[in-house]
N, C-alpha and C positions, 0 to 999 in steps of 0.2 A: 631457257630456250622457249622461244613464244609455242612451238605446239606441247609442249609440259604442259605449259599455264594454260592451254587452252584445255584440255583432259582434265587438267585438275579444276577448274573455273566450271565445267559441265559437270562432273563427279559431286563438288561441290553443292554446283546449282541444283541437283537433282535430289541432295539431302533436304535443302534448304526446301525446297518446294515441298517434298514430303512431310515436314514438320509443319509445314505453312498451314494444312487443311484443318489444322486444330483449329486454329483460331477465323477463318474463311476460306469459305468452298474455292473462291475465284481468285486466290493469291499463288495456289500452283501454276495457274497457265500463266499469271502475269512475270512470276519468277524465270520460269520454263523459257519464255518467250525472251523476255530480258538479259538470261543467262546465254543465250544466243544469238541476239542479236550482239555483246559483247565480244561472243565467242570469234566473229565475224570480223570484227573492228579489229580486234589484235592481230586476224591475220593479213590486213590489207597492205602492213609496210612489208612485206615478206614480197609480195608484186613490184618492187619498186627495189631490190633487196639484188645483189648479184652472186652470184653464184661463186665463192671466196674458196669454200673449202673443197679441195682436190684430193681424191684417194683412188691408190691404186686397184683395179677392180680386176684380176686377173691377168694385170698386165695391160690394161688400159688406162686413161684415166676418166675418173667420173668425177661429174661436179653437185656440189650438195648448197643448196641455198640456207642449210641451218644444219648442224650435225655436233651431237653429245653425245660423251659414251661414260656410262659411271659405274665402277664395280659392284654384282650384286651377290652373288654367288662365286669365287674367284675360287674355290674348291674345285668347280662343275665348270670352270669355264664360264660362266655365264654373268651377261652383263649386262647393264641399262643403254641400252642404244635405239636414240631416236634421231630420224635424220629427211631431210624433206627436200627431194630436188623437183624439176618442173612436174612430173605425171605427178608425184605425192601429193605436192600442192595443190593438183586441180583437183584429185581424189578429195581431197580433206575440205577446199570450197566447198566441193559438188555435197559433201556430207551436212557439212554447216546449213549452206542454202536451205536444203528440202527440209534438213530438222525445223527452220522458220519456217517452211510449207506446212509440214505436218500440224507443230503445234496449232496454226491458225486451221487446219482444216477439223482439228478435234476438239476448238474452240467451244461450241454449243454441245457434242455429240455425248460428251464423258461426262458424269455426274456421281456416277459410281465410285470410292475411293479417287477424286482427282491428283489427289498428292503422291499416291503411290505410282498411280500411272505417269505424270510429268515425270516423275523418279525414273522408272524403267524406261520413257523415251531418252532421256538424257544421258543415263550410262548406256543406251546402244549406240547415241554418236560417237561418246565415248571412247567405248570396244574400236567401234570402226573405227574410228582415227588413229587407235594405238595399232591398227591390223594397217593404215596405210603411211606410217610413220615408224614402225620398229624394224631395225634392222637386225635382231639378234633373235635367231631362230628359235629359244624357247621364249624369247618376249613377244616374240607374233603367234605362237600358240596359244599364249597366256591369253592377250590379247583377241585372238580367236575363238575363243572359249568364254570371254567374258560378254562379248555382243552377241552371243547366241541365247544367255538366263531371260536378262532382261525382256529380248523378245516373245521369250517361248510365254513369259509372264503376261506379255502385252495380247498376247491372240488368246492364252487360256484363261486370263478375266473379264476380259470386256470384247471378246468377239462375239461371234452370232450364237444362231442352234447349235452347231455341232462343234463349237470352239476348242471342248476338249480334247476331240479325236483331230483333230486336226494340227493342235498345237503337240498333242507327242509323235503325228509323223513327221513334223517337223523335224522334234528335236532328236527324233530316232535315228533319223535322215542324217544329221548333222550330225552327231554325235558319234556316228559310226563311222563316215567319212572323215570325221578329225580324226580318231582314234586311227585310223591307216597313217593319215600323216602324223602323230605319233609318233608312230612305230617306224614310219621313214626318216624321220627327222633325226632320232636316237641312233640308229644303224648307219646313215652318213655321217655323224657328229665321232659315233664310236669308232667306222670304220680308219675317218681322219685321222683321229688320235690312234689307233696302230700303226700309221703308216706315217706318220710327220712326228708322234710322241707328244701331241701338244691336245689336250682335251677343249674346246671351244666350239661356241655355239653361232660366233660372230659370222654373218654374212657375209665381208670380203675376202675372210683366210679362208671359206668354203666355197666360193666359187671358184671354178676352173681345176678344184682335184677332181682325179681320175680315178674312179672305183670299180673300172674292168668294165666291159661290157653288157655282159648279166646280171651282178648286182646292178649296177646303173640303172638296168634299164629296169629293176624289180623296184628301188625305190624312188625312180622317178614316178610309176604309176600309184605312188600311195600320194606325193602330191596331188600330181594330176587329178588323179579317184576324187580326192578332197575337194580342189576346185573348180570340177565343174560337175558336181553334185551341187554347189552351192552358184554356180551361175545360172538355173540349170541348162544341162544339156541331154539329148536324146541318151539311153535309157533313163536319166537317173535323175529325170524332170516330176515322177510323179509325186512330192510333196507341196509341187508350189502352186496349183490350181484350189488345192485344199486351205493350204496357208494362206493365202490370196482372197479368198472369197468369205472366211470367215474372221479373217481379223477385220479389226477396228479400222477405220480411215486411215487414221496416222499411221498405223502398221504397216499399211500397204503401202503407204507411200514411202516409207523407208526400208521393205523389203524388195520393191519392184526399184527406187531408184537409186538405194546403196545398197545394200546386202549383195545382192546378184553379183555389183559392180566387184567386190571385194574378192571374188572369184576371176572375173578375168583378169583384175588387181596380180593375182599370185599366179596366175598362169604367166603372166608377161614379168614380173619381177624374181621368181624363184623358179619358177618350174625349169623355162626355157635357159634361162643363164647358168642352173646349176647342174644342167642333164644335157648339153646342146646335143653331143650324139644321141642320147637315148631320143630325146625331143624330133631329131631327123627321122628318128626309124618310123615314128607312128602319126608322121607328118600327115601324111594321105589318108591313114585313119580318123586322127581327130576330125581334118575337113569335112569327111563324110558324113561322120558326126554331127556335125556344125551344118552341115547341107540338110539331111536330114532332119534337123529339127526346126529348120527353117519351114519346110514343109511340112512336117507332121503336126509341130504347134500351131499353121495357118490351116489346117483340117478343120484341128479339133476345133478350135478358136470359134472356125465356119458353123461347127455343131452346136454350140454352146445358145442355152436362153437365158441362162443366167449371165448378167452385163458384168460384174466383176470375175465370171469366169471367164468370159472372150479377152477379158484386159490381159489376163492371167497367163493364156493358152498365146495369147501377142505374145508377153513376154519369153516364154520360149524360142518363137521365130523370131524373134528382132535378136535377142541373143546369140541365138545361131551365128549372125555374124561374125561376131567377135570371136567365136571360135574357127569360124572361117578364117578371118582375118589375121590372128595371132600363129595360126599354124602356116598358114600360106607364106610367112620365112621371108616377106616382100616390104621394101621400107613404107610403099604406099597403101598396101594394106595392113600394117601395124598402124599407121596413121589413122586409117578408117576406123580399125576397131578400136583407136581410143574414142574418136568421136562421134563415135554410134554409142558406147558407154556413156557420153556427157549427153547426147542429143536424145538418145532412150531413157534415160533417166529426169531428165525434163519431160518427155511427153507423154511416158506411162503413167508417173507420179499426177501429172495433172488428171490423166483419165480415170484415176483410181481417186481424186478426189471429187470428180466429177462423178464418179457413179456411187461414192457415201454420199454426196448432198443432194441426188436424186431420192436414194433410199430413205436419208431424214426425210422428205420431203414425203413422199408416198409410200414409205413402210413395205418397199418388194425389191428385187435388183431382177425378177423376171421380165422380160423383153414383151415375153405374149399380151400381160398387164399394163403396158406402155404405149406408146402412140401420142403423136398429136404432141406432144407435149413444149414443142417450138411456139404454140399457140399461146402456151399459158406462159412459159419462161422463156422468152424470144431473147434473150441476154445471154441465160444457161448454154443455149439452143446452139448461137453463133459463135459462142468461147469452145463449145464442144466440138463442133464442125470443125475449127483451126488445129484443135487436135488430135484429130482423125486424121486429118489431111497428112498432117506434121506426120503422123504414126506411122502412113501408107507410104511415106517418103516422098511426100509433095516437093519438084526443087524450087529452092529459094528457102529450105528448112534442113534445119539445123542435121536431123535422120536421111534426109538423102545425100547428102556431103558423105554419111560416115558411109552406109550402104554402098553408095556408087564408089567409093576410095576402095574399101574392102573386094569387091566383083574386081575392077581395075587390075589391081593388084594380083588377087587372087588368080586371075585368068593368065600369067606366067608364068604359076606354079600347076595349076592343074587343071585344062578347060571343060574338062566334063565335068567334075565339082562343082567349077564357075557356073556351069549351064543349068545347073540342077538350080543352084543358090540361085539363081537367077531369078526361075521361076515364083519363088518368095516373096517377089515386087508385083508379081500379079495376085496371088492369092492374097495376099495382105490387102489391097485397093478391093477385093472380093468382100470381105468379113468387116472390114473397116466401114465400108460404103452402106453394108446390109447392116450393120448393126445402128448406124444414124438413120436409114430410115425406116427403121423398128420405133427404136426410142422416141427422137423427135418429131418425123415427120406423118402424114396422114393424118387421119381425126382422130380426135380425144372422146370416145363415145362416153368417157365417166365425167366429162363436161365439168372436169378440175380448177379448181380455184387454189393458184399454188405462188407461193412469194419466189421472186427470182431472184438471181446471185445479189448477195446485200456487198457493201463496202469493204467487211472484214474478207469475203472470200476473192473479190476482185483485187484487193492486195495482195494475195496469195498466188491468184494465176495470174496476174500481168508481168511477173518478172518473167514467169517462166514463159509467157507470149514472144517476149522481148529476148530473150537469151534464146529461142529455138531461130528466131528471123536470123538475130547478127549471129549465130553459129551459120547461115544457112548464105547468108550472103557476104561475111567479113569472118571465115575461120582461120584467116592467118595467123590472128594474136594467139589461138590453141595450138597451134602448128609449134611455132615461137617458142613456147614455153615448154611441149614436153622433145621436141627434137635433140637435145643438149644429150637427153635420160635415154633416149631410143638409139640414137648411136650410139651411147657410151655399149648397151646393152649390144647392139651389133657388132660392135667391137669384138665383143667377149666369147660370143657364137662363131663369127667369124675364124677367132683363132684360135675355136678348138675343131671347127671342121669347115669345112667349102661346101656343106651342101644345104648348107640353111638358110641364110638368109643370102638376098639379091641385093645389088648394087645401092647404096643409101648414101645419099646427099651430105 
C-alpha cells in the first residue's frame, strides 16, 4: 500500500540522514529533502486512483482510495489498518508539501547536529501521516504519540532562549490531552466488548455503538479534550504561542500547518462519527469556543511585538473556524473548515518562514527593531504583503473561500455565534495590516544592508503563492475530492440522530 511505503520511505529516510552527518554536514538536508520529494511522487497515482474499495460504515457505505488491514495484536483485537479516502489524501499531501517547505526553509538556519534534526523532521511527517491514515484506534494513538517525540526534540535542541520551557509545555500539554483519549479510547473499546463480546479496536465495528448517554457523552470529551488542545482552541491554546516562537523555522512551519490540522483531523473523523449524540449536545458549546478564540487570539495577536508571536496568536483565530465550522453540523460549513485547514496551513507556514528569514537576517523577531525593511528586501517585502493579505482573507485566496464557507454555513445553525465569528474578519485585517506596516514599511533608521529572498527560498514560497490563488479562485477540484468522505460521514450522524447535521448535497 503506497501510504506504508510512504511512512516507511520517511522513517527510513530519516535514519539515513542521521547517519549521513558522519561523513558530511550537507548530506542530511540533501537526503531529507530527496526522501520527500519521493515521498510526494508515490503519492501522485493515488489522484488519478478511484475509490474501489467500499465498507460498510455504520450502515453506510464509505469509499477508500487504498485500504489494508494486517493482524498485529489478534489477542487485544488490535490491528494494522491503514486506509486513505479524499480528506486523508489531502491531509497526507498537505503533510508531504510543507515537509518540502520546512526542509528548504531550515536549509542555511541548522548546523548544529544536522542529521539528527533532518531525522526528528521526517519521523514527525511520519507520525502525521500514520495519525491521517490509521484507522484502528490504538494505531492512531500509536501514531499520535510518535509525531509528538520527535517534535518536542525539534523545539528543545535547536530553538531559541527559552526552548526548554517551552518545549515541555508543549509536551505537558500534549501528553496530558493524549492520556484523556487514552483512557477514552480503552472505556469505548472495553465498554464494546461487554456489550457485542467482540474485544476490537477497528474503527468501523466502533462507529454507530451506543454506550448510553452519559458514558457517551463522558468519553466523547476525552476525544474532544484531545483534539482541540492540539488544534488549539480557546482555553486550551496556551502552549502554542510558546511553542511557536521558540522553535526553529522548520518547526513552525509543521506545527502551524500540520500539527494543528491533525486536531481538527480527529474532530471530524472520530469525534463527531463516533459520539453523534454526545457531539449534538455541546454543539453550541464548541462554536463558542470556536467564536471565541477567533476573537480572543486576533486580541492577543493585536498585542504581540514579537512577529513570530502574532503568527502564532493568528493561528488561534484562524483556527477557530474550523471549530466553528466542524460543530455547526452544515455540509457548507464542513466544507469551509476543510479548506480553511488547507488554506491556513499554506499561509501561516509561509509567515512563519517569512519571520525565520527575517530573524537570520537581523538577529530579533521584535517588531519595535524593524521598519523600513521593504527598502532593503523589496522581494521579502511583496512575497510578505500576499500573505498577509491571503491571512486576513483577501477574496480571490485560498482563507477566504474557507472562512466565508464556514460563517455561510454556520449562520443556519446559530446566528449570534455567526455574528460574533464574524467580527474575526475585521480584527484579523486590524493585526495583519499593523503588523506589515511595522515590519516592512516606514524608514529603516539602522540604514541596513540585508540580502533578499535568494532562489532556494522563492522555491519554497511560490508553490504556496500558487496553491493559496487556485484554492482561492478554482476550489472545486477540493470540493471533489473530500465530498465522497463528508457525506459518507453525514450519513453516519444522520442516522444516529436529526439534529446534527443539515441537508448535504
Amino acid at each position: 500500500m503506497t501510504v506504508i511505503e510512504v511512512m516507511l520511505l520517511l522513517f527510513v529516510g530519516g535514519v539515513l540522514a542521521w547517519l549521513s552527518q558522519r561523513w558530511h554536514s550537507h548530506w542530511p538536508k540533501w537526503i531529507a529533502l530527496i526522501t520527500c520529494v519521493l515521498s510526494s511522487v508515490l503519492m501522485l497515482p493515488l489522484y488519478y486512483q478511484e475509490s474501489t474499495t467500499v465498507l460498510d460504515l455504520a450502515g453506510a457505505p464509505s469509499y477508500w482510495i487504498e485500504y489494508v488491514q494486517y493482524s498485529w495484536i489478534p489477542r487485544f483485537g488490535i490491528s494494522l489498518i491503514f486506509a486513505l479516502d479524499g480528506l486523508s489524501l489531502m491531509m497526507v499531501s498537505l503533510t508531504l508539501f510543507l515537509g518540502f517547505v520546512a526542509i528548504l526553509s531550515s536549509w542555511t538556519e541548522i548546523s548544529e547536529r544536522p542529521g539528527f534534526f533532518q531525522f526528528n523532521l521526517l519521523w514527525t511527517l511520519a507520525g502525521v501521516i500514520g495519525v491521517f491514515s490509521s484507522l484502528d484506534l490504538f494505531l492512531f494513538f500509536f501514531f499520535w504519540e510518535v509525531m509528538l517525540i520527535p517534535m518536542y526534540f525539534l523545539i528543545a535542541i535547536w530553538g531559541h532562549e527559552q526552548r526548554a520551557y517551552a518545549a515541555m509545555k508543549f509536551f505537558i500539554f500534549t501528553q496530558f490531552s493524549g492520556l484523556l483519549m487514552l483512557v477514552a479510547i480503552l472505556t469505548l473499546v472495553l465498554v464494546n466488548a461487554d456489550q457485542s463480546g467482540q474485544l476490537t479496536f477497528n474503527y468501523f465495528e466502533l462507529v454507530g455503538h451506543n454506550l448510553g448517554s452519559g458514558l457517551s457523552l463522558l468519553v466523547m470529551l476525552g476525544f474532544f479534550i484531545a483534539f482541540v488542545v492540539k488544534l488549539p482552541a480557546f482555553p486550551f491554546h496556551p502552549w502554542l504561542p510558546d511553542a511557536h516562537t521558540q522553535a526553529p523555522t522548520a518547526a513552525s512551519v509543521l506545527l502551524a500547518g500540520i500539527l494543528l490540522k491533525t486536531g481538527a483531523y480527529g474532530l471530524i473523523r472520530f469525534t463527531v462519527p463516533l459520539f453523534p449524540e454526545a457531539s449534538a449536545t455541546i454543539a453550541e458549546v464548541a462554536m463558542a469556543l470556536g467564536a471565541i478564540s477567533i476573537i480572543y487570539g486576533a486580541i492577543l495577536a493585536f498585542a504581540q511585538t514579537d512577529f513570530k508571536r502574532l503568527v502564532a496568536y493568528s493561528s488561534v483565530s484562524h483556527m477557530g473556524f474550523v471549530l466553528v465550522g466542524v460543530y455547526a453540523f452544515n455540509a457548507i460549513a464542513m466544507k469551509g473548515a476543510v479548506m480553511q485547514m488547507v488554506a491556513h496551513g499554506f499561509s501561516t507556514a509561509a509567515l512563519f518562514m517569512m519571520a525565520g528569514a527575517i530573524q537570520h537576517r537581523i538577529h530579533t523577531r521584535d517588531m519595535t527593531l524593524m521598519g523600513g525593511l521593504w527598502q532593503a528586501m523589496p522581494k521579502m517585502g511583496a512575497v510578505a504583503l500576499f500573505f498577509i493579505v491571503a491571512s486576513l482573507g483577501m477574496p480571490g485566496l485560498g482563507n477566504f473561500v474557507g472562512e466565508f464557507l464556514v460563517l455561510l454555513g454556520a449562520f443556519a445553525s446559530n446566528v449570534t455565534i455567526t455574528a460574533i465569528a464574524a467580527i474575526g474578519l475585521i480584527t484579523g485585517a486590524i493585526y495583519s495590516l499593523i503588523a506589515m506596516q511595522r515590519v516592512f514599511q516606514g524608514s529603516d533608521s539602522n540604514k541596513r544592508t540585508l540580502s533578499d529572498l535568494d532562489s532556494r527560498e522563492f522555491t519554497a514560497l511560490i508553490p504556496l503563492i500558487l496553491g493559496l490563488i487556485w484554492l482561492g479562485v478554482y476550489p472545486q477540484p477540493v470540493f471533489d475530492l473530500v465530498d465522497p468522505a463528508l457525506a459518507t460521514l453525514h450519513q453516519v450522524v444522520t442516522g444516529a440522530t436529526s439534529q446534527l447535521i443539515g441537508n448535504m448535497p
